[in-house]
C-alpha positions in Angstrom: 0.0 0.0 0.0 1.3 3.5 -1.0 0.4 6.6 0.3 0.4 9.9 -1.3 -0.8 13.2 -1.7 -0.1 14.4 -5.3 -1.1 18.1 -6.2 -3.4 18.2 -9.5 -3.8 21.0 -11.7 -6.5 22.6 -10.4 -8.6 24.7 -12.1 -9.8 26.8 -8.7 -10.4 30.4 -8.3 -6.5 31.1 -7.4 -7.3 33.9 -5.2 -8.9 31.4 -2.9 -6.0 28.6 -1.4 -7.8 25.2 -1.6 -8.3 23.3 1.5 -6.7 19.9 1.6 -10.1 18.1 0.9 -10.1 20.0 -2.1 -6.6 19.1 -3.5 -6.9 15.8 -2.3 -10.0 14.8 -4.5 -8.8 16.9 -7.5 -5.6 14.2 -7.5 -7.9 11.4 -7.3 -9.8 12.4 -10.0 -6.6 13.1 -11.7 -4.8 9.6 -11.1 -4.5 6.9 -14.2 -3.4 3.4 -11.9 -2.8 0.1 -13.6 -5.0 -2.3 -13.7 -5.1 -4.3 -9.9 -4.7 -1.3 -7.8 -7.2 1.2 -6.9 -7.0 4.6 -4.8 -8.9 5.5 -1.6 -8.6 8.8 0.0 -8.8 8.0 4.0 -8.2 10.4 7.0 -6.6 12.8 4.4 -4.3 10.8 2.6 -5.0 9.0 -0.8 -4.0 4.9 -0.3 -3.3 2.8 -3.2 -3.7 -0.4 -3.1 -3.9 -3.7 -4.9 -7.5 -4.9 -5.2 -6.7 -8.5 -3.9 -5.4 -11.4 -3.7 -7.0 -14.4 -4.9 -8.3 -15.9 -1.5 -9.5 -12.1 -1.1 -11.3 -12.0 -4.1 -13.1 -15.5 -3.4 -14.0 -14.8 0.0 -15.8 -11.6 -1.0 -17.5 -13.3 -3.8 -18.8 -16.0 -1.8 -20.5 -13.1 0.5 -21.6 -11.4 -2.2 -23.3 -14.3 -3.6 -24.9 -15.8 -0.3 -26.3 -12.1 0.1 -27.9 -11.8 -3.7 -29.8 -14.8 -2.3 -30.4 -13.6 1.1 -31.7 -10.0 -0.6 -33.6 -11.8 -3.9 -36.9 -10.3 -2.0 -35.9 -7.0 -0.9 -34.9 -3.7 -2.7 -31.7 -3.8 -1.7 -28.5 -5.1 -3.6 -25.2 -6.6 -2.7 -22.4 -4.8 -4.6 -18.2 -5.1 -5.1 -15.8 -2.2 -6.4 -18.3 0.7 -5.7 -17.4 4.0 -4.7 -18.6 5.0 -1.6 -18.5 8.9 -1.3 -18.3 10.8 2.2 -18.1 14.4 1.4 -14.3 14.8 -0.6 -13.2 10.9 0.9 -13.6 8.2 -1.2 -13.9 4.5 0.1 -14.0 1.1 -1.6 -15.5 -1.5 0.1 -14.9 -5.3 -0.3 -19.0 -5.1 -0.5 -21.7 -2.9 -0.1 -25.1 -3.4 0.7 -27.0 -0.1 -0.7 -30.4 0.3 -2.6 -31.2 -2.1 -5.9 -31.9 1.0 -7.4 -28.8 3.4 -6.9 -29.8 6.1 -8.4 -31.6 6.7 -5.6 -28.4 7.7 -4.0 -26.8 9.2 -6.3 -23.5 11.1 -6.8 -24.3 14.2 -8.7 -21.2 13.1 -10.8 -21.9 9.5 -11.2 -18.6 8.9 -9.3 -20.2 6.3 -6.5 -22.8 6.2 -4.1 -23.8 8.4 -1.2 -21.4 6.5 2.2 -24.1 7.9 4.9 -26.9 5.9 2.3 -25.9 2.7 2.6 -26.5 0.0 5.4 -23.6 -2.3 5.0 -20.1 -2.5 4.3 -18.1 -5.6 4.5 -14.0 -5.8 4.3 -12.1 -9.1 3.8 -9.1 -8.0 5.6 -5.2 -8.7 3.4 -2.2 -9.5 4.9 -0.1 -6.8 6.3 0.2 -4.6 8.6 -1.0 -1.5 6.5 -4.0 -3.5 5.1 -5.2 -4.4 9.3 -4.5 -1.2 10.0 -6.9 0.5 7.6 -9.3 -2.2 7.7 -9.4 -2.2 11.7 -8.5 1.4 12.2 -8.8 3.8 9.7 -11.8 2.4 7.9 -13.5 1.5 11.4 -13.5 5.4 12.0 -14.4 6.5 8.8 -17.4 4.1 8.1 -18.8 4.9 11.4 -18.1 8.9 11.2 -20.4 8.3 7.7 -23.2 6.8 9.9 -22.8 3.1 8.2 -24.9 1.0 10.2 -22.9 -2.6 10.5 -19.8 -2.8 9.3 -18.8 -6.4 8.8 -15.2 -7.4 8.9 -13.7 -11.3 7.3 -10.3 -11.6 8.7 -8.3 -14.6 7.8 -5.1 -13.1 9.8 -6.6 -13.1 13.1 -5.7 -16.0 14.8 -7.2 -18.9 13.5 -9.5 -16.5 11.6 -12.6 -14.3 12.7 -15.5 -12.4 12.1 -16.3 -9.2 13.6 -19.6 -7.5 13.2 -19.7 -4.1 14.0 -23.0 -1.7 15.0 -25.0 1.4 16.4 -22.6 3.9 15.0 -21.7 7.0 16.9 -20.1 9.3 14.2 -19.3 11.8 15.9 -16.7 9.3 18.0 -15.5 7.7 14.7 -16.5 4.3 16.0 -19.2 2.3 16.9 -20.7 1.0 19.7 -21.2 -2.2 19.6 -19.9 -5.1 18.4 -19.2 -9.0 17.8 -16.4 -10.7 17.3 -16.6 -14.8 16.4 -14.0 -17.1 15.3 -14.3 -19.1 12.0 -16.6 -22.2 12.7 -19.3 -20.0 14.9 -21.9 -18.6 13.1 -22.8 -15.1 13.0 -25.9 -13.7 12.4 -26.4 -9.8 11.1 -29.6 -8.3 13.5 -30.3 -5.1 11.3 -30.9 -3.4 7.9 -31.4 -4.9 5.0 -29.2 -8.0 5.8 -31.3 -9.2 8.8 -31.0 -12.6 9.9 -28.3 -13.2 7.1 -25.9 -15.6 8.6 -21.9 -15.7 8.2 -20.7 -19.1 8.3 -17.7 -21.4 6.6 -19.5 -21.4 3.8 -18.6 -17.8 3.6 -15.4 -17.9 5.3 -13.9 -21.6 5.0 -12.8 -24.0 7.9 -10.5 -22.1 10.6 -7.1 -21.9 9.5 -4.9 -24.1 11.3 -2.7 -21.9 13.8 0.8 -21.2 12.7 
């Protein structure tokens, strides 16, 4: 993971100094990454990022899927790779639960999807200590300063592998209130939003890994 803070050409009344927001979203919208990384800008830094691994990108699929079918009934969709927009920061969940129809949250600039709109985000955490960090840490405070109602976190790395559901959001605090944290093998059931009574199990996750 890199961070950085480019400065964009900015076409901005110069008599006016941008704020930081402002440059910071003018260099997102400026960067060109290869394909297999994407950009995120997070506590006022832009993070690039590879997009996953392969165990990463069959975990999330896995939820994804199981959700579709959980959600087949309700207006609500399962997403990957969307753009979750909090003011001038930019997140990218490993899945989003927003509504079926998103332009009902719309980004005036068809960028993403409206952060404080949706009522799940789910991260499948990579290994590394910059990837737990902004999984755990700096995406904990900034999904819960946008008002996300559970935040669901897959984490192969810890220990024998867990799952950690968090809820009741307090953004002003940047964190939430309250939460559960199972290990691989125990089932975990989400109790609100559109996702109600959806149940996280090996199916999702796999077996527990065997301790190192």
């Amino acid at each position: 993971m890199t961070a950085m803070a480019a400065e964009p050409d900015l076409d901005l009344d110069m008599d006016e100094t941008p704020g930081l927001d402002e440059v910071l979203w003018q260099a997102w919208l400026a960067l060109d990454l290869p394909e297999g990384y994407h950009a995120e800008i997070i506590e006022g830094l832009i993070e690039v990022s590879p997009t996953g691994r392969r165990s990463h990108a069959i975990t999330a699929n896995k939820l994804r899927k199981a959700l579709e079918r959980h959600l087949a009934e309700s207006s609500s969709d399962a997403y990957q790779d969307l753009n979750l927009l909090h003011g001038h920061k930019v997140y990218i969940p490993a899945l989003v639960i927003a509504a079926e129809d998103l332009d009902s949250i719309p980004d005036p600039n068809g960028w993403g999807a409206d952060a404080t709109k949706v009522a799940l985000v789910a991260e499948v955490v990579s290994p590394g200590r910059d990837a737990r960090q902004r999984d755990l840490v700096r995406k904990h405070r900034a999904y819960a300063q946008a008002g996300i109602p559970v935040y669901v976190i897959i984490d192969d790395q810890d220990g024998t592998g867990h799952v950690t559901v968090h809820t009741q959001p307090n953004p002003e605090a940047g964190t939430y209130e309250a939460s559960s944290r199972v290990p691989y093998g125990t089932d975990v059931t989400i109790l609100e939003g559109p996702a109600k009574g959806f149940v996280i199990d090996t199916a999702v996750t796999g077996e527990p890994r065997k301790p190192e």
